[in-house]
C-alpha positions as CSV (number, residue, x, y, z in Angstrom):
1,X,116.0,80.8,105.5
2,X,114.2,82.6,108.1
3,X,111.1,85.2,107.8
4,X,112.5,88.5,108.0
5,X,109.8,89.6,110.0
6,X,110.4,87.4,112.4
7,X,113.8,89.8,113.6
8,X,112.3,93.3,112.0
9,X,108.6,93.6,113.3
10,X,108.1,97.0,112.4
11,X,104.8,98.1,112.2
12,X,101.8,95.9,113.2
13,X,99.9,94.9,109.8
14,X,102.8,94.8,107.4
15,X,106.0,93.2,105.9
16,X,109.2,93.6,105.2
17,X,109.7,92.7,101.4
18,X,113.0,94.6,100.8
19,X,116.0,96.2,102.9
20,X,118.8,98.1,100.7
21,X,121.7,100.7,101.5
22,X,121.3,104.0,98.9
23,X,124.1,105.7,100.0
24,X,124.5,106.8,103.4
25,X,120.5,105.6,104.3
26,X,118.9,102.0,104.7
27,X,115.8,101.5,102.5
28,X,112.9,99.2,104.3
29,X,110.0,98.5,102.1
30,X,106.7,97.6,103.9
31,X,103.7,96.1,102.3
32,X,100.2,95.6,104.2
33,X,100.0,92.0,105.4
34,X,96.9,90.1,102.4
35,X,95.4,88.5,104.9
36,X,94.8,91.5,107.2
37,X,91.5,93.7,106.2
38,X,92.3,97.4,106.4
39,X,90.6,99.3,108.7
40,X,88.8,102.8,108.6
41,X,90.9,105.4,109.9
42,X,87.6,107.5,111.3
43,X,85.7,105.1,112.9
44,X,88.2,102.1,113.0
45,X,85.8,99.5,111.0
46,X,87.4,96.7,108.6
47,X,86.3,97.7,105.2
48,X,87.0,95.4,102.3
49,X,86.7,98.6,99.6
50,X,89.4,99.9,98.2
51,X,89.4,103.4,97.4
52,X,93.1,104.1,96.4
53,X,96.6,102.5,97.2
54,X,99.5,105.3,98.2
55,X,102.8,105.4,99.0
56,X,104.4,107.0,102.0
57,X,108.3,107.7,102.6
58,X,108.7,108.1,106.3
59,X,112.5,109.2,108.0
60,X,112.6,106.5,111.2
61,X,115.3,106.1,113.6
62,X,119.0,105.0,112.9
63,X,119.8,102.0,112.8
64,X,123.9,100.7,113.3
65,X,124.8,104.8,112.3
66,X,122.5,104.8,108.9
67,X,119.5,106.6,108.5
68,X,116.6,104.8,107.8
69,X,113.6,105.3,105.1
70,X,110.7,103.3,105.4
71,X,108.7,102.9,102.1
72,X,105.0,101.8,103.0
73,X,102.1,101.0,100.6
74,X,99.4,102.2,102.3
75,X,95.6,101.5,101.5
76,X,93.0,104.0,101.7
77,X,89.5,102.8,101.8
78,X,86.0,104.0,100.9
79,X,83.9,103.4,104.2
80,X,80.2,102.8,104.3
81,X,79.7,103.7,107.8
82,X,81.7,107.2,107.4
């Protein structure tokens, strides 16, 4: 069986652990990649803190006529430098 990564590379960082039709839409679960260390979003740093994990519902393109609904986990994180 292939990676399905490998065919969907959707955003840099993360991947693909689920794709599902509810109803009319196409649900795409993205995870962050473990061995990638997130970064700051003010002053770009790799942090390896934690602060909180979210989760973000974001409307993308169509594909083949469906909507599509990307579910991300996204990790905020508690920066020294900032």
């Amino acid at each position: 069986m292939h990676d399905i990564n490998t065919f969907l590379p959707f955003w840099e960082g993360f991947s693909v652990t689920a794709i599902r039709p509810d109803g009319d839409d196409l649900l795409i679960d993205l995870i962050p990649q473990p061995t990638r260390l997130p970064t700051c979003s003010g002053c770009h740093q790799p942090s390896t803190t934690i602060h909180e994990y979210c989760q973000r519902s974001i409307r993308d393109l169509p594909i083949l006529g469906r909507t599509v609904r990307l579910n991300v986990e996204l990790r905020r994180v508690g920066c020294s430098t900032c």
